[in-house]
N, C-alpha and C positions, 0 to 999 in steps of 0.2 A: 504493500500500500504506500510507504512512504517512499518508495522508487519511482513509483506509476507519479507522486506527486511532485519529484523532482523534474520529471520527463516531461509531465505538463507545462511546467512552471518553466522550461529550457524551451518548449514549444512556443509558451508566450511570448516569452523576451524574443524570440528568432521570427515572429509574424513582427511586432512592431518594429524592427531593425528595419526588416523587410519593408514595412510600409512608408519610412520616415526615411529608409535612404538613398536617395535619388541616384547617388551611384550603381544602383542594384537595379534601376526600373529605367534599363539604359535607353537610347534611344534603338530604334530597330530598325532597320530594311526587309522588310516584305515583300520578295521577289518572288515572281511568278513565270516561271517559263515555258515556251514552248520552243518543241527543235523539230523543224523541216527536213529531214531527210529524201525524198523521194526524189529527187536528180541525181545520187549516189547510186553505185554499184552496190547488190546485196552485199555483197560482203562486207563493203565499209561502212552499211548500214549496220549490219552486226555489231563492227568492232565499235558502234557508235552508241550502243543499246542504253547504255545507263548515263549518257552523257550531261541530258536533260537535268537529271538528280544531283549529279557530280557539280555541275556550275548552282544548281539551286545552294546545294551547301555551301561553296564556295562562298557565296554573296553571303547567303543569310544567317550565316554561325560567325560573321564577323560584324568586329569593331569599328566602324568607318567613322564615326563623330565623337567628338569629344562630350558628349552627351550637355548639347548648351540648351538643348529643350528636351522634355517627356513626352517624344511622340513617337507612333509608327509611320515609318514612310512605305505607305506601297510602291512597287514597280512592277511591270510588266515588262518582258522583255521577249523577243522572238529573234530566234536565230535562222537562217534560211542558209541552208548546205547546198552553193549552188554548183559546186564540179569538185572533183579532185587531182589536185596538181601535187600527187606523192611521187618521192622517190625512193629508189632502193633503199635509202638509209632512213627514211623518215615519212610518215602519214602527213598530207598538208593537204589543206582545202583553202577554197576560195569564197566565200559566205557572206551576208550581207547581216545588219542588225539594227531592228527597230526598239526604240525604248521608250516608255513613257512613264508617268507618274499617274497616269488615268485623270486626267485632269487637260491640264494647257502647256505642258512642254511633252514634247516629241525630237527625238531625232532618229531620220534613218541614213544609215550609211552602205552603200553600195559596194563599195571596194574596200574590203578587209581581208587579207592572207592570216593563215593561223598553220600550226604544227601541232597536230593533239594524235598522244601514241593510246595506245587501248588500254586501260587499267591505269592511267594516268591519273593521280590528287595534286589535281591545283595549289599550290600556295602560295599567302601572302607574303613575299619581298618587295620593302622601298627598296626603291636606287637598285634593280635588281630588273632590265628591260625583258620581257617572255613575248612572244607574238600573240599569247592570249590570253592572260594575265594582263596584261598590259591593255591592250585594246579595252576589256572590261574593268575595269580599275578607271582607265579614264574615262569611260562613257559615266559610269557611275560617281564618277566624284562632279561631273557636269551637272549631272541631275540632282545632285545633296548639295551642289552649291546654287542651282536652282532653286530649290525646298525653302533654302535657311535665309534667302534672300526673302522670302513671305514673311518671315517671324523678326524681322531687324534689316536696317539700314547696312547693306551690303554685308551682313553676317554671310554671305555664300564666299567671302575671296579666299578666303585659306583652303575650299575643296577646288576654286576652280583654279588655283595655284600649284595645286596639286598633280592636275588634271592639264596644267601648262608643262610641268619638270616633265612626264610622262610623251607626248607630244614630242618634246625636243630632245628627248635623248634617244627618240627614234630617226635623229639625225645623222646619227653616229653608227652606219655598218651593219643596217640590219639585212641587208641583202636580198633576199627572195621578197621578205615582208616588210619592206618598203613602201607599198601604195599603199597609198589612199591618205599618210601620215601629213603628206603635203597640206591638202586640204583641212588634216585636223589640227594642224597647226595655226592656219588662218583661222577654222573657227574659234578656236580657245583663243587666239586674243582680240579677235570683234567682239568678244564678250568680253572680254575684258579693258577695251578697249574705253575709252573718253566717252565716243559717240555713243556708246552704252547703259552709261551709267543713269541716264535720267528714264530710259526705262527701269532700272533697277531697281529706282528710288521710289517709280510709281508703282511698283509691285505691295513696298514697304506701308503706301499710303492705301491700296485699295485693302492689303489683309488684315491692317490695323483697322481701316475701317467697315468690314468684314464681322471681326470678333468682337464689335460692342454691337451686332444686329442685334442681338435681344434683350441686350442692358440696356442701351442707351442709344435711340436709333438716332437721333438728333447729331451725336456725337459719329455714327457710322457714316452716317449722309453726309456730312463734313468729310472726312478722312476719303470717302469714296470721290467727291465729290471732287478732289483736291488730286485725288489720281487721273481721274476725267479730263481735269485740266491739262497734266504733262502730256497725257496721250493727246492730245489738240494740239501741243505744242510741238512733239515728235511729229506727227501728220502732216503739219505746214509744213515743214523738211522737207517730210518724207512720205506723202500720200499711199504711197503704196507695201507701207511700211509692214511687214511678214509679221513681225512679231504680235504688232497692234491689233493688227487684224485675226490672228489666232487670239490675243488674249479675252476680244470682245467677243467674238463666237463663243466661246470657252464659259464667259461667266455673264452674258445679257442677260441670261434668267437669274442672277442674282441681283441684278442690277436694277432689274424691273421689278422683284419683289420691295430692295428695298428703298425705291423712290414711286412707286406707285401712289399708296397714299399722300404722299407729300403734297405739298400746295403749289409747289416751285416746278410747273410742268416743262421748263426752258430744260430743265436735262435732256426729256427725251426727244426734242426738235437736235442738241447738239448729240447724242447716239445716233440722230439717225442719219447725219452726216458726217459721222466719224464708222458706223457701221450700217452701210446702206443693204449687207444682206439681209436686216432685218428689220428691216423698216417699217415694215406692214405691223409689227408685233409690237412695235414703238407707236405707232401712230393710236392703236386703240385707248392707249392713259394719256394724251393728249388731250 
């Protein structure tokens, strides 16, 4: 009896530890994969069979953030097996990869070479370039420095910095798997780039004002409102601006819930000239 009540009383202490320390309730990556095989040869279908699980682990049993907020970030990610460029010494494919957060960033990319032998476990090494490893490492710190840009004014630079040393040290010799680093080099720093940043900033402004929808809508309307602004400001630039135009697609039904009632119906005359695919959907709270 007085064991059974030492055991409880070690149970308790280790739930409140558990509940109070934010260390323990880390941030997470929720990655969901799918693997296209059907352009391969059976047999390298075969050697391919549990591959899908091996990258699932990969991603999701690691530490990517310094845990600066308590949340899950979902991904989806699809990998598409489109030939195989192996040689006698080594399994190499040529594959393309789409990622999202299921939400309003996407990237897909076309031209990706990789090396993956059968019974292979991935591992995490910095400063350590792998042709696929590497590829996944910096798609993914794109998309966590995507995320952390929503919760703070450019809290993304340290993953997309990340996601820059990875890029450039594909500079240096990697020989077969070379393509496509070009192009990933230019994108990591158009993002990080000057011209960037005041989208960055209006991401900062629409999820801050986002997260008082139910507190304090007064306060959301503002902070949204004030995002609305930079993207008007981006637009004059840049009318045909990629990013804007995905972001508004992405969150108008958020937009329209939370200015609908409002009194101030001049928002949605300016949506519907900064997002004319939906215009018609703008014009009814008019």
């Amino acid at each position: 009896m007085f064991w059974r009540k030492i055991i409880l009383f070690v149970l308790i202490i280790f739930t409140v530890y558990l509940l109070n320390n934010k260390k323990l309730c880390a941030q997470k990556i929720v990655a969901k994969l799918s693997v296209t095989l059907e352009n391969l040869p059976l047999e390298k279908q075969q050697r391919l069979a549990n591959f899908q699980q091996i990258i699932e682990n990969y991603i999701n049993n690691y530490e990517w953030t310094n845990n600066e907020i308590d949340v899950e970030i979902p991904i989806t990610m699809q990998i598409f097996f489109k030939s195989d460029i192996s040689t006698d010494f080594e399994d190499r494919y040529n594959i393309q990869i789409l990622l999202s957060d299921n939400s309003d960033v996407q990237y897909f990319d076309k031209r990706c070479r990789m090396a993956y032998q059968k019974g292979e476990r991935p591992e995490h090494q910095e400063n350590n370039w792998n042709s696929l490893t590497s590829l996944l490492d910096f798609f993914i710190n794109i998309l966590l420095g995507e995320e952390m840009d929503k919760f703070g004014r450019f809290m993304g630079t340290p993953y997309f910095e990340k996601a820059k040393i990875i890029a450039e040290q594909a500079k240096f010799g990697m020989g077969q798997f070379i393509e496509g680093w070009d192009l990933r080099v230019e994108l990591i720093q158009n993002i990080l780039s000057d011209n960037n940043k005041k989208f960055r900033e209006m991401k900062d402004f629409f999820y801050y004002g986002i997260f008082f929808t139910n507190e304090d809508v007064n306060k959301a309307q503002k902070y949204c409102s004030a995002a609305i602004d930079i993207i008007e400001e981006i637009m004059e630039q840049d009318p045909e601006s990629e990013k804007c135009k995905k972001f508004l697609s992405a969150h108008y039904i958020e937009l329209i819930d939370l200015f609908k009632e409002s009194d101030n119906k001049n928002i949605f005359e300016r949506l519907i000239k900064l997002d004319p695919d939906h215009a018609e959907i703008y014009e009814e709270y008019l």
